[in-house]
C-alpha positions in Angstrom: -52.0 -11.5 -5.8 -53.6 -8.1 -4.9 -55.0 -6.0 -7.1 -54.8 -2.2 -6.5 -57.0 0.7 -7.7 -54.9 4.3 -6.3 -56.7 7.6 -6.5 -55.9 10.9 -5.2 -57.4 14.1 -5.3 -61.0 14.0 -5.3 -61.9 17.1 -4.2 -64.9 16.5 -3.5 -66.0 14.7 -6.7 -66.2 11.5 -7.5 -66.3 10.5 -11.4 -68.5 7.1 -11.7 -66.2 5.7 -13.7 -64.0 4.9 -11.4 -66.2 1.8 -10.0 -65.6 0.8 -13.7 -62.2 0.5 -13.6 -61.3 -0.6 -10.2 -63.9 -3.6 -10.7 -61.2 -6.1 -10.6 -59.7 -4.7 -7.8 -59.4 -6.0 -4.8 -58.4 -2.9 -2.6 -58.8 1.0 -3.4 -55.9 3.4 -1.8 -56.5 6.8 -1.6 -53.6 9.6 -1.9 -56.0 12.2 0.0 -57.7 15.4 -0.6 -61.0 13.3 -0.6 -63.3 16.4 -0.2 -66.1 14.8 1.9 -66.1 11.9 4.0 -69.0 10.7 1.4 -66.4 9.8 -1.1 -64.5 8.2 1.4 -67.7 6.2 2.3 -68.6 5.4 -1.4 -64.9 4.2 -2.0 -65.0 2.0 1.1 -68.3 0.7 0.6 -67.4 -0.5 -3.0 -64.0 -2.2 -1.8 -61.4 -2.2 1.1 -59.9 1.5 1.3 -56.8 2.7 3.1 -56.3 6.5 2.7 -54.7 9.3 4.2 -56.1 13.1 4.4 -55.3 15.8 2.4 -54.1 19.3 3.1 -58.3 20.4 2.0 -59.8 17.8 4.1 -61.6 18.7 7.0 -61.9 17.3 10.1 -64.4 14.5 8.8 -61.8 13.3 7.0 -59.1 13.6 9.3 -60.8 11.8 12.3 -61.1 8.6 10.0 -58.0 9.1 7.6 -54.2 9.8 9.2 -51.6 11.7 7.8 -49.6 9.0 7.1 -50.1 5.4 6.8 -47.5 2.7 6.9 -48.4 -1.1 6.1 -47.5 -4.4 4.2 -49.4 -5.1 0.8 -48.2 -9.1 0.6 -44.4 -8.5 1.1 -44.1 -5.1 -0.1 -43.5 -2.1 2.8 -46.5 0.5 1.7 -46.1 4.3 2.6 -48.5 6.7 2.3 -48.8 10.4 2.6 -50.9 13.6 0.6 -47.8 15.4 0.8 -44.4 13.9 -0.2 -42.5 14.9 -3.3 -41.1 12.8 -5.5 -37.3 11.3 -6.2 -35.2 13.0 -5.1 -37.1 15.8 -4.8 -39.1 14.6 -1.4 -40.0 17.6 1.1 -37.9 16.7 4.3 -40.6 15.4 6.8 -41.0 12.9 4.5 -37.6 12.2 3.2 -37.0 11.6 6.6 -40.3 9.3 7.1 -39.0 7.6 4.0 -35.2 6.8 5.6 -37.0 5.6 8.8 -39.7 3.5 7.1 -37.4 1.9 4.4 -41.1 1.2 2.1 -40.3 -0.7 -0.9 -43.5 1.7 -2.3 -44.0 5.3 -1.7 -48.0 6.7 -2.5 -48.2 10.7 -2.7 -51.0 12.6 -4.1 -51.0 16.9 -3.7 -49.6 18.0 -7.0 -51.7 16.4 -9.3 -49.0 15.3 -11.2 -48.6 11.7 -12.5 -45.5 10.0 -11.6 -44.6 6.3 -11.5 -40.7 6.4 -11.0 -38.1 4.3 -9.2 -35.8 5.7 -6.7 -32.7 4.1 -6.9 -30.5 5.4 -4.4 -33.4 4.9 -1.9 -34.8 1.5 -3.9 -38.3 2.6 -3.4 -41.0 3.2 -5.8 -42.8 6.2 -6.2 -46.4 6.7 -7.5 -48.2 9.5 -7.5 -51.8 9.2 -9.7 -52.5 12.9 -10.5 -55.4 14.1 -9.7 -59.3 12.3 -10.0 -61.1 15.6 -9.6 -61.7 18.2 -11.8 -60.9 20.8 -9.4 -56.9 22.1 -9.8 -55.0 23.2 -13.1 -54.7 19.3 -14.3 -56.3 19.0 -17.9 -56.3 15.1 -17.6 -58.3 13.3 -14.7 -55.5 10.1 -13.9 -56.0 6.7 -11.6 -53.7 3.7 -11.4 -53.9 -0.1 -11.5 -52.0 -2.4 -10.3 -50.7 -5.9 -8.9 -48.5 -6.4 -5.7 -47.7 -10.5 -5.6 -45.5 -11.4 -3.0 -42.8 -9.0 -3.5 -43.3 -8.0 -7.0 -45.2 -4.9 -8.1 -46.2 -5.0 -11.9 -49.1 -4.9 -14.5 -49.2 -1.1 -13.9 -51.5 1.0 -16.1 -52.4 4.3 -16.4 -56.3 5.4 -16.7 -57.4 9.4 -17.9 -60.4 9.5 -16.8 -62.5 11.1 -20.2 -63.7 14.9 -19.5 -65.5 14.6 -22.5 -69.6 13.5 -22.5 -68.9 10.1 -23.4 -68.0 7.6 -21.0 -65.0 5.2 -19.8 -61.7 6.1 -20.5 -58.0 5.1 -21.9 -55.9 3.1 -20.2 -52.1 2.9 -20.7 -49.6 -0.4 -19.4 -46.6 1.5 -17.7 -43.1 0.0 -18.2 
């Protein structure tokens, strides 16, 4: 069982919190748009991290962090890339990245939007977990939990990160 903490767009900050709620994790994934290679550091240095760069991260970033990342969590095909879509509505380098790959998950970050949704005609997962940062037109700061064992992905919950002055946050089980 491997337990997954997914963030994406950082930009360049970092909310304490989210030590908080990846505790139990075992790994932290990283959608891109990190902002500095110090958030990548501080994400790293707390648990394993796999990431990809974002269309704002500099070279920093981008000498460390690839485009796109493809790898086996357990016995699920991961893909990984900032800038993807979402079913069906994929941009076509990575619709066609996504045909070649055949990844049982799909991670995008970019558009700050959560999304957790299932493509059946390409039987691939989607998630997406909005945006961690304030910076962007999001009101609520998003991350995701969850468990890969063997083959199955589950226990998936939704965190908003609070804006407000007091701390933690709220989480939410998805499906």
């Amino acid at each position: 069982m491997t337990r997954i903490g997914l963030i994406s767009d950082t930009h360049h900050l970092l909310d304490e919190t989210v030590f908080e709620h990846f505790k139990n994790c075992d790994q932290l994934w990283h959608g891109g748009d990190f902002g500095t290679i110090e958030i990548a550091n501080q994400l790293n240095a707390f648990r394993p991290l796999k990431g990809v760069y974002g269309n704002i991260d500099g070279q920093d970033i981008r000498s460390v962090y690839p485009e796109q990342i493809v790898f086996m969590c357990e016995e699920v095909k991961v893909m990984m890339r900032h800038i993807g879509g979402y079913p069906p509505k994929y941009n076509p380098e990575t619709k066609k990245e996504i045909l070649i790959h055949q990844p049982q998950l799909f991670i995008s970050g970019h558009s700050h939007i959560l999304k957790v949704m299932y493509d059946n005609q390409l039987n691939c997962l989607h998630m997406n977990p909005g945006a961690a940062g304030k910076q962007g037109w999001h009101k609520v700061r998003t991350l995701i939990r969850f468990v890969i064992e063997g083959k199955e992905m589950k226990d998936c919950e939704v965190i908003e990160i609070e804006t407000g002055e007091s701390p933690g946050g709220v989480s939410h089980r998805v499906g």
